[in-house]
Structure formats: C-alpha cells, structure tokens
N, C-alpha and C positions, 0 to 999 in steps of 0.2 A: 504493500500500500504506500504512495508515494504520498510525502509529509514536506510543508514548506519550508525552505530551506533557511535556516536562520540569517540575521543579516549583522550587516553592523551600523546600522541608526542609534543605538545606543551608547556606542563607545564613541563616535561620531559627533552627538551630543552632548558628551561631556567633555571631548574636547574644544568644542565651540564653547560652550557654557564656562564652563571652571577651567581651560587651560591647560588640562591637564593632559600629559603625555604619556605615560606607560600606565596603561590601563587594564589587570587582571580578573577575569570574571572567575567566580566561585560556587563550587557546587557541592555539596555531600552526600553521603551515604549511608546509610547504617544505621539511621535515625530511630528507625521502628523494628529493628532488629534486638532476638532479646538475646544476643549473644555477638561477641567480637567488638571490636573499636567502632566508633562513629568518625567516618573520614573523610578528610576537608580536601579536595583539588583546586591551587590556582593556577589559573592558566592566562599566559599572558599571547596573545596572538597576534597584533598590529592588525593592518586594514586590509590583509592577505585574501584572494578568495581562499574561501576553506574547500578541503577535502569534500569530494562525492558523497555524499550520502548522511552528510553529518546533522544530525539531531541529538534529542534527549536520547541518552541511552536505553529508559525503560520501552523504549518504544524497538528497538533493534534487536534482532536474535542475538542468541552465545555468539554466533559464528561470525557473525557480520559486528558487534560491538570489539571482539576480539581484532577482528583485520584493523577497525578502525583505529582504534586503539592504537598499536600497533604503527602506524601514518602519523596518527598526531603528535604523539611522542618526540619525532622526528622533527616534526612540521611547526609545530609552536614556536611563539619565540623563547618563552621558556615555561617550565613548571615546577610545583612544587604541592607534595603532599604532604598533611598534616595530623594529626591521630590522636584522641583521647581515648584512653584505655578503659574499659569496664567498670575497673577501680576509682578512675575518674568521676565516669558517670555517674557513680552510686555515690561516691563524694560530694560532687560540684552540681547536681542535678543535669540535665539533657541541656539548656540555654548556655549556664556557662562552660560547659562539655565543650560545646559545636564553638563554641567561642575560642576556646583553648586551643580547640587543633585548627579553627581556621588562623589564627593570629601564627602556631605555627606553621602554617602554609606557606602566608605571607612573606611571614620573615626571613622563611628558607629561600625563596627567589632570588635568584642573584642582583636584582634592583628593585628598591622599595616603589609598588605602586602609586600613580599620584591619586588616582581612585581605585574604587572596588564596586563592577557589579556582582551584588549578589541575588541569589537567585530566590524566589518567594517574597512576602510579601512585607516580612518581619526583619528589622535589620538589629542580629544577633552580635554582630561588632562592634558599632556603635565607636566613642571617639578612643584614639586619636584618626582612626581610619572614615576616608570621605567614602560616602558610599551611597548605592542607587540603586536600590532594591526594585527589579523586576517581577513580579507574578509569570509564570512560567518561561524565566528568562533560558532556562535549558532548553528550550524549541526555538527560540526566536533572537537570540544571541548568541554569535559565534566563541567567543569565548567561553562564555557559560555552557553550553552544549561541550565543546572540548574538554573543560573541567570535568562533566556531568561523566563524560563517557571514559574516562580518563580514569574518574575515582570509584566508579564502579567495576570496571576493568583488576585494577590494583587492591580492590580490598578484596573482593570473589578471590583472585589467586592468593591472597593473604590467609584468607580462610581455609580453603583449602588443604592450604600447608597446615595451619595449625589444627585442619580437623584430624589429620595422621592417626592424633595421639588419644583421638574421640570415636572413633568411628560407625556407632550405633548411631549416632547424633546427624551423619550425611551431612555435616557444615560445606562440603565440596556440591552438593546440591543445592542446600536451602541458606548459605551463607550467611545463616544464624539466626536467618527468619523462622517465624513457627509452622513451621510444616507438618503435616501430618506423620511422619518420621520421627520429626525431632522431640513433638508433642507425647510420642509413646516413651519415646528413651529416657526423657526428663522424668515423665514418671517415674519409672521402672528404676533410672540410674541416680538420678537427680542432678543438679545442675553441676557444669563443668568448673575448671578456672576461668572459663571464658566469658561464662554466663553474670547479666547484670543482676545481683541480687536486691534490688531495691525495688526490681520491677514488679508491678501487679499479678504476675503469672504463677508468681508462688502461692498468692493466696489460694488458690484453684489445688494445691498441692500437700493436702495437710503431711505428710508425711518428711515432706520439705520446708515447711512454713518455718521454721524457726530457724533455717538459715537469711532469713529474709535480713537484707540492713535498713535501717530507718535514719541512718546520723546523717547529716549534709552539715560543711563547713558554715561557717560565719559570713564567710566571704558570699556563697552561695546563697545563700539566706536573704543579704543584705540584695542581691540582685536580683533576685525573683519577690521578694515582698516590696522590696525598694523601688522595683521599675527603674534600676537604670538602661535594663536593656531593651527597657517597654516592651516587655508580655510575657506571657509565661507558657510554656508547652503543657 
C-alpha cells in the first residue's frame, strides 16, 4: 500500500523561522513495551531527498524496515541513539524515562542541534532544547521517519540479543510487547531482568504481585506533579 512520502516543510520552517541550522528529528520506541529499554533515535538529515520508501516504521514489514534501515544508517547526516533502562523507568517514571534517553541521543550526535522535531504531540524535552513537536511527524517528516525506523530497527535486534538468555518469553518476536507468548511465560516464569516492574501487568499476577516496585525518585515526582514537562503518560 503506497503511503505519502514525508517531506521537509518542517525543518524548512524552522529554519526560516528561528535560524536554525542542524536540525535533528526524534523518535522512540519501546514506550508501551512491558519489557526492555525505551529508545530514543536522532537523526539529523539536511534537505537531502530521502530514501525510497521511507515512512513511519510501524507501517513497513521486518523485511522492508530492515533494508531501510540498513540505507539510512549510511544516508543520514548523522545519528545517535539513546536508552533508559527498565530500572530507569520504574525509577524516573515513563516522561522523564523518554527524557533521559532522548537528551542522551542528543548529546551523542557529533553537533549539538539548533532545534528538535519531535515526534507527537507532547514535548517531553522541554528546555534547554528548542523544539517543534509534530503529531505524526514519523509519516510526514523526513527526519523523524528516519529516526522512527532507525530506532525500531536497533532496539528489535537489541532484544533479541538479550532474549538468548529468556527464551520462553520470544522477546526476538514480541520485543517485549505482551504477546500472547510472553503473557503465558510471565505467568508461569515471572518477570525477567528485563521486565519493568512498576508496571500495571503484575497486578493481573498474584503470584508475582509482590515483586511489583512503587518508589519513583524526587526528581520524578517533582516533574510529573510539577508539570515541568506538561503532562503526564
């Protein structure tokens, strides 16, 4: 099914607008995943035409996200992934999670962006970072589509790997989403190292419920009640 090709009116606009010159679009992963990191891709592209075929990743086979992948890597002007860990998440809560690894996305790039499209609706960066939050900027921004498919690419083979040491659990299938798989094994085995324990999923587990974590730092606290990052997941 052919899908409209993303452009760059965006990044376009913010260099007429604010000036600005290196301009990285950001996308993640793993958000709704109840196992593995949540993973930030920026990607910074210039006003290059993009790659054949490029969209939101969710929308492209294994096969075809895989080649693409594969192209951009190459093709970007540069990139940079970033990861909060499990342990994170059930710390920092999911907001400032995706904050964490997108800042270290950022900073990984070999030159500091003068903005940042990010991709939805909420802008979970917030200052020192300018930024121009699109609603499904993964289809309709070349950057952010690169990132998109970029970071979905690199966490799925993440998983993978670390399912080795899991294997009832199919993370190389459901890359730590709840699949019908993973749903018996968690039963049966209970959750991994991988697995976020603060998530709602244990309550459904009495057998497991009292590995569940409830603490979130100070710091997290203070930005999900505080509204610095205005809203909360």
């Amino acid at each position: 099914m052919p899908y409209e090709a993303p452009t760059h009116t965006v990044e376009r606009s913010l260099r007429a607008t604010t000036g600005a010159k290196t301009i990285a679009g950001v996308d993640e992963v793993g958000r709704g995943a109840w196992a593995g990191p949540v993973t930030v891709c920026a990607a910074v592209t210039g006003l290059r035409r993009p790659p054949e075929g490029l969209t939101d990743s969710k929308l492209l086979t294994v096969k075809r996200r895989d080649e693409l992948a594969e192209v951009l890597e190459s093709w970007v002007t540069a990139y940079a992934l970033g990861h909060s860990s499990p342990e994170e998440i059930d710390e920092l809560g999911m907001t400032a999670a995706l904050r964490l690894a997108a800042m270290r996305a950022l900073e990984a790039l070999p030159v500091r962006p003068d903005a940042v499209i990010l991709d939805g609706k909420h802008d979970y960066l917030g200052s020192p970072w300018r930024v121009r939050t699109v609603i499904k900027g993964d289809r309709s921004c070349v950057a952010v589509a690169a990132a998109s498919v970029i970071a979905k690419v690199r966490r799925d083979r993440m998983m993978a790997e670390l399912g080795t040491a899991h294997e009832d659990f199919a993370f190389a299938a459901n890359a730590g989403y709840p699949s019908p798989v993973h749903r018996a094994a968690l039963e049966v085995r209970g959750p991994t190292p991988l697995h976020r324990l603060s998530w709602s999923y244990l309550d459904a587990l009495p057998q497991w419920r009292h590995l569940k974590k409830t603490r979130r730092s100070e710091e997290a606290i203070e930005l999900e009640i505080g509204g610095q990052l205005g809203f909360d997941f």
